[in-house]
N, C-alpha and C positions, 0 to 999 in steps of 0.2 A: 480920682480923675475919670471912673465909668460914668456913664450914663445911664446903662442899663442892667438889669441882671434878669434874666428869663429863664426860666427852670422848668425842665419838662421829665416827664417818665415814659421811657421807653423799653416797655418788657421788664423786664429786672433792673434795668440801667435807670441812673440820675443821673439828668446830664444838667451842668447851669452853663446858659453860653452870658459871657460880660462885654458890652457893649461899650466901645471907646471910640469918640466925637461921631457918631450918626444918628441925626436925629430923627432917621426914618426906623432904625430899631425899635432908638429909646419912645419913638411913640408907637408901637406895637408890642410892650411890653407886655407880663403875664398879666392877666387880671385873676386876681387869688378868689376872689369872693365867687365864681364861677370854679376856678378851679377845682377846689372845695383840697379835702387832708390829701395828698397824694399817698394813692395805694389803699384805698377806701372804697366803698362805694356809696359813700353820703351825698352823690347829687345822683347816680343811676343805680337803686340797688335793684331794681328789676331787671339791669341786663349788666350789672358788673364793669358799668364804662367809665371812664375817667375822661370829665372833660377841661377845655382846654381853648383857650383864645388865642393865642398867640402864633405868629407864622411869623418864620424867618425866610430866607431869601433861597435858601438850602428847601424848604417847602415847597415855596411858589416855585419852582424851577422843576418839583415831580409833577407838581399841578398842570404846569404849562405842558410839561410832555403827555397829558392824558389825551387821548383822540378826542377831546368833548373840546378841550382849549387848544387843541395841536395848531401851530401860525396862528396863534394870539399873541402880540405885545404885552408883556407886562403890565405896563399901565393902564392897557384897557379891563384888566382884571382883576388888577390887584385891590383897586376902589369899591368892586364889590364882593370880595370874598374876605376881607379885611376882618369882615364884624362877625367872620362865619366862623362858628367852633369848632375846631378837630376834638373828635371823643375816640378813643383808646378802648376797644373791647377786646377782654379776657376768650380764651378760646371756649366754646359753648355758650356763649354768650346770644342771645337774641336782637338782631339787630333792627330787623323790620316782623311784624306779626301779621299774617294774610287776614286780610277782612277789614284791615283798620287803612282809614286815608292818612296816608303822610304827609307833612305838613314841611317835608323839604326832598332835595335829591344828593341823594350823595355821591359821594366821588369817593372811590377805595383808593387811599395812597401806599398804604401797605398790607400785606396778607393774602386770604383765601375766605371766601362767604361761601357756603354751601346753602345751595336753594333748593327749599321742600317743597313742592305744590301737593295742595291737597293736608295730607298730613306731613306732625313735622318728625316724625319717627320716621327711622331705616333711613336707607341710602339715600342719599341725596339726588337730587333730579339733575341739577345743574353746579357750574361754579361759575364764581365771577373772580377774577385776578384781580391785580392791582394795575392802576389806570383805570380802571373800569369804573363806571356811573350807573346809578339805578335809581330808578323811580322817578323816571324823566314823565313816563305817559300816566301814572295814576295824578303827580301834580299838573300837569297839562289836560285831561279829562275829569279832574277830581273823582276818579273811582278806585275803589278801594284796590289796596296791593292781593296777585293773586297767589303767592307765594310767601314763604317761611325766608330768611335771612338767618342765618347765622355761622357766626364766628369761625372756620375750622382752622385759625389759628390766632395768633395777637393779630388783631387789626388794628387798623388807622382811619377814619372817615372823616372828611370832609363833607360838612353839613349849611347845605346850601338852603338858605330860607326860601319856601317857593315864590314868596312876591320878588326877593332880587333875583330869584332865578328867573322867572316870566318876565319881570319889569325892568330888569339891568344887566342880566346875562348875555338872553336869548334878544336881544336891541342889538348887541354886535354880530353884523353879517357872517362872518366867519364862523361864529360860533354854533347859529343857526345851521349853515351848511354843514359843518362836521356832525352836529345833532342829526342831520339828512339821512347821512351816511353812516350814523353809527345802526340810525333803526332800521334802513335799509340791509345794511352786512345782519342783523342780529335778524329780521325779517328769512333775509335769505339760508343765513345758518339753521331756523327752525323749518322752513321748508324740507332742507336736506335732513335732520332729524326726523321731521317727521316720515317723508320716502323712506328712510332706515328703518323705521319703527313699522310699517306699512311693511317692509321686506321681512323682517323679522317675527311680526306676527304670523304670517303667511308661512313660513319655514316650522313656527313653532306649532301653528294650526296642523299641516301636516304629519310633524312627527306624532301629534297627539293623537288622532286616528290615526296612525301604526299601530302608535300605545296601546290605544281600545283594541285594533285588530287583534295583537299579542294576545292581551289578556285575556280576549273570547278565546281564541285559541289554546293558551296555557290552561283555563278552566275547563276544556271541552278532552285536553288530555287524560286528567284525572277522573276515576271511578265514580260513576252517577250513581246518586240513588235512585230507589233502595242498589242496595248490592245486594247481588248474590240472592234474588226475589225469588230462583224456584228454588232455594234450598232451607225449608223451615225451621231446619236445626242450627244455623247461623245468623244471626245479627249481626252487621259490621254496620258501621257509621263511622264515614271522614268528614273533615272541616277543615280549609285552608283559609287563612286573610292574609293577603300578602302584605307588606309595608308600605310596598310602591304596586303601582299598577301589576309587575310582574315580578316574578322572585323567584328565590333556587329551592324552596320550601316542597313536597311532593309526599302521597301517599298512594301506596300501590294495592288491590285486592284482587286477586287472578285465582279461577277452580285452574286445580291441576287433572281432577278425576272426580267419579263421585265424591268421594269421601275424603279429598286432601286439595286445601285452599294453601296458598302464598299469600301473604299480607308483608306491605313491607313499608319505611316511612323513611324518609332523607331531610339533609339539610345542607345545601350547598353552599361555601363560604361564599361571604358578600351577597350581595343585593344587584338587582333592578336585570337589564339585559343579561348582561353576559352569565351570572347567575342560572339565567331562565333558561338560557341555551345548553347552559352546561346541564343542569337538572333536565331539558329535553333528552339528551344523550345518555344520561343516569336512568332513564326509564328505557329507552330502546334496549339497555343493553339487559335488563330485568325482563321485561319482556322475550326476549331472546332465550332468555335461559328458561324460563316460566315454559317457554312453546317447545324446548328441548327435557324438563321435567313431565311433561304431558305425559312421556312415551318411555319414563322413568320413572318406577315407582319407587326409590330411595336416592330419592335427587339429592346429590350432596351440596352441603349447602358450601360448604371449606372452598370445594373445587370452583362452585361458582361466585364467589367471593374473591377468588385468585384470580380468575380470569376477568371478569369483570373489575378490579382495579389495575389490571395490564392493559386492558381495553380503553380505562379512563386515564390513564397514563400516557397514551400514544399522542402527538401531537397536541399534548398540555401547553403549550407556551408560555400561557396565563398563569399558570402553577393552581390553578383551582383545584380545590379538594370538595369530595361529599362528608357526611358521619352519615353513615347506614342501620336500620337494625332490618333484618330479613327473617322472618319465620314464616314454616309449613305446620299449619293446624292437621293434623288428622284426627278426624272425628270419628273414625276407629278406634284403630289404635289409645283412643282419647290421649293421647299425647303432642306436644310443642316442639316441632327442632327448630334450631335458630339459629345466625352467628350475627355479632353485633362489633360494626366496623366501626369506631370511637364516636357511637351514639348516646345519647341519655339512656339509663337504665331503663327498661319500662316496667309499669305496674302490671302486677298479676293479681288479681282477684279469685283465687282458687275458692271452692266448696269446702266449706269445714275449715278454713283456713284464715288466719289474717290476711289484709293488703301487703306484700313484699316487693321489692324491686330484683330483678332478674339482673344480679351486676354481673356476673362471670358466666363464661369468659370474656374478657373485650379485648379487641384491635384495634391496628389503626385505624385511622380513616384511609379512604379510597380514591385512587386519584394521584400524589405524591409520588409517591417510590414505588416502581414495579418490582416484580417478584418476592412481593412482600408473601406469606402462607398469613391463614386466619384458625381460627379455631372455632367449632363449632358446640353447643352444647340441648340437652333437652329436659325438659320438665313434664311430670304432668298435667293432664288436661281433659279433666273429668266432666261431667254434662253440669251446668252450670257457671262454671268461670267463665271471667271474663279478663282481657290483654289488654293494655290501654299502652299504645303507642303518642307520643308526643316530640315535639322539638323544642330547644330549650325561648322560642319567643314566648310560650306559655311562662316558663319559670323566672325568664330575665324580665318580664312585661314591667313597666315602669309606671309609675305612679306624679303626679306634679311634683312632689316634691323629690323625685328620684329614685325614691324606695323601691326594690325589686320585687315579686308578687313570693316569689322562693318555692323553694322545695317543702318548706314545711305547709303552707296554704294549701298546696296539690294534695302531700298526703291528708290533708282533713278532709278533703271534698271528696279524697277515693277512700276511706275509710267510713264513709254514710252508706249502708248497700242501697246501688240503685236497681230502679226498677229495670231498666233496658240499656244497651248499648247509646242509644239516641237520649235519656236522659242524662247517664251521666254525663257523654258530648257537652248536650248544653249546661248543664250545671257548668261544667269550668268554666267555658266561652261566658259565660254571664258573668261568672267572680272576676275571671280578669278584665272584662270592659268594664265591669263595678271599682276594680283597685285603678285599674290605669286614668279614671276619667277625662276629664280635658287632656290629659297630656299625648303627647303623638307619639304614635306606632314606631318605635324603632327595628324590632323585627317582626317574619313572618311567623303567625301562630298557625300551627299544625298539629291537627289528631288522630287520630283511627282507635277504634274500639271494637273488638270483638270480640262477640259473647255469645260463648254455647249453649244452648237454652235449653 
């Protein structure tokens, strides 16, 4: 007793609707040979669509609510969108490709299109919902689409041939006006985008010369070369690259007297601003102590390790912490004192001796918990060696495929005797921009070397 059987796929779903005495159905049945295997992509394997002739009255009734048909009668449109195919794209699917003229305009009945201009990687520029119609003005101008379409979920389109959209559409007045009004609202909406984008720039201009300000400024902190120019029996050489513009990364070289310098290197958790600020406050308070060892010839280092993480403790909010290593060279005494507040061991390159790391004793880091004590310890430090200070962005430096640069690569590079403080510097700085190549900086790399000649 049907007349008809129409079978359509929607997302996971089969649906067959059967058609009993209408014979406006049974003549908009499926047409299979269009339709092609359902859940295939034997008529679009370039964009994963599944097409589709048939429209039921449950269709034309989302179609008629689209602002392109909004007060259209039925029957003025249903004559020409009859012959038009709804195609079904998978999500990522490619629906229109920029550069190519379309040859219809569609009508999204169901889903989300995410529009790319330019390229079709990363976020999307725009979206178009459902209701929505595109590619009114490339078939109206015949110029190419200037954007990416695609899928960012199941969609549904309505694919409007351009001659009935020019020739049998855009004839009904109504239609024409809603068309008025849709380029107008979509006119005016890129206007006010673009004022945003206009505002936003301008904000982001801005911040960005702060940024440069900052980082003149964070680099004008730290010790200029040479260091330590009238004292010929020191060689010291630093090197910081930040990640970002500014960072909590820092090396200190301060004379205490003739014959006893302070060198000291940090790494302040996290990155970018507040980092920078906190690493600002980590040299004041070195400093400080540095201008109170002057007039101290057995500066303790314990005492100002204690004070100084009580200092960075005071109005923490942020819970930021440093890792410190602090040592006094004297070049008397040819001896090292140091205490090291849970920083990377550093290299010692003694005379007559192998490369070792300096691991005991360590503490915590500075900053965290007040009235923490440190401990301090000393080595010697005969004419010759050299201290090779670092932070771990030399050891963690990453490579494209993610590999870390490690602790065994550093000891080979400080195990070659170098000629100067300033070669071995750059020896490392070379091997890790040689391992890391393309890939991006995820921390600050920091050095100090200094060597008693």
């Amino acid at each position: 007793m049907s007349q008809s059987f129409v079978y359509e796929r929607t997302g996971s779903s089969n649906r067959l609707v059967v058609g009993f005495g209408d014979p406006a159905i049974a003549s908009r049945g499926l047409d299979r040979r269009q339709a092609g295997e359902p859940g295939t992509d034997a008529q679009e394997p370039e964009c994963g669509a599944e097409r589709r002739i048939a429209m039921d009255r449950r269709q034309l009734a989302v179609i008629s609510s689209s602002p392109l048909f909004i007060g259209v009668p039925y029957d003025e449109i249903e004559g020409a969108l009859k012959a038009c195919p709804i195609i079904s794209y998978r999500p990522g699917a490619i629906v229109r490709s920029a550069g190519n003229r379309p040859s219809s305009v569609g009508l999204l009945l169901s889903g989300v299109l995410a529009g790319h201009v330019g390229q079709i990687d990363g976020a999307p520029n725009f979206e178009i919902q459902a209701n929505e119609c595109f590619g009114e003005m490339s078939v109206a101008d015949g110029k190419p689409a200037s954007a990416w379409l695609v899928a960012a979920t199941e969609c549904s389109v309505l694919e409007i041939d351009a001659d009935i959209f020019l020739h049998q559409v855009l004839t009904v007045p109504r239609i024409g006006r809603n068309l008025i009004v849709i380029l107008s609202d979509r006119a005016r909406r890129h206007g006010e985008e673009m004022a945003h984008r206009a505002r936003v720039e301008s904000e982001l201009g801005a911040l960005q010369r702060e940024l440069d300000f900052a980082e003149r400024i964070q680099a004008s902190m730290l010790p200029l070369a040479p260091i330590f120019p009238d004292e010929p029996r020191l060689d010291c050489v630093g090197h910081m690259h930040a990640a970002r513009q500014v960072g909590g990364d820092f090396f200190e070289a301060l004379p205490l007297d003739a014959d006893r310098y302070l060198v000291a290197i940090g790494d302040v958790c996290n990155k970018g601003m507040p980092a920078a600020l906190f690493m600002t406050q980590t040299l004041t308070m070195l400093r400080g102590s540095a201008a109170r060892g002057i007039s101290d010839p057995e500066l303790d280092l314990e005492v100002l390790a204690r004070q100084g993480n009580d200092l960075l403790c005071q109005g923490n909010s942020e819970h930021l912490f440093v890792s410190l290593f602090i040592a006094v060279i004297d070049l008397k005494s040819e001896r090292l004192r140091y205490v090291n507040a849970g920083h990377n061991p550093p290299w010692l390159l003694a005379t007559g001796s192998a490369p070792s790391l300096i691991t005991h004793p360590r503490n915590p880091v500075a900053g965290m918990i007040p009235g923490l004590t440190y401990k301090s310890g000393s080595v010697a430090f005969p004419r010759g060696s050299l201290l090779l200070l670092y932070t771990d962005g030399v050891t963690e430096a990453e490579n494209v495929a993610t590999e870390q640069f490690g602790d065994e690569r550093l000891a080979a590079l400080v195990s070659e005797p170098p000629a100067s403080a300033q070669a071995l510097v750059a020896r490392i700085v070379a091997a890790v921009d040689a391992f890391a190549g393309a890939a991006a900086q995820a921390d600050d790399i920091t050095l100090l070397a200094a060597h008693f000649k």
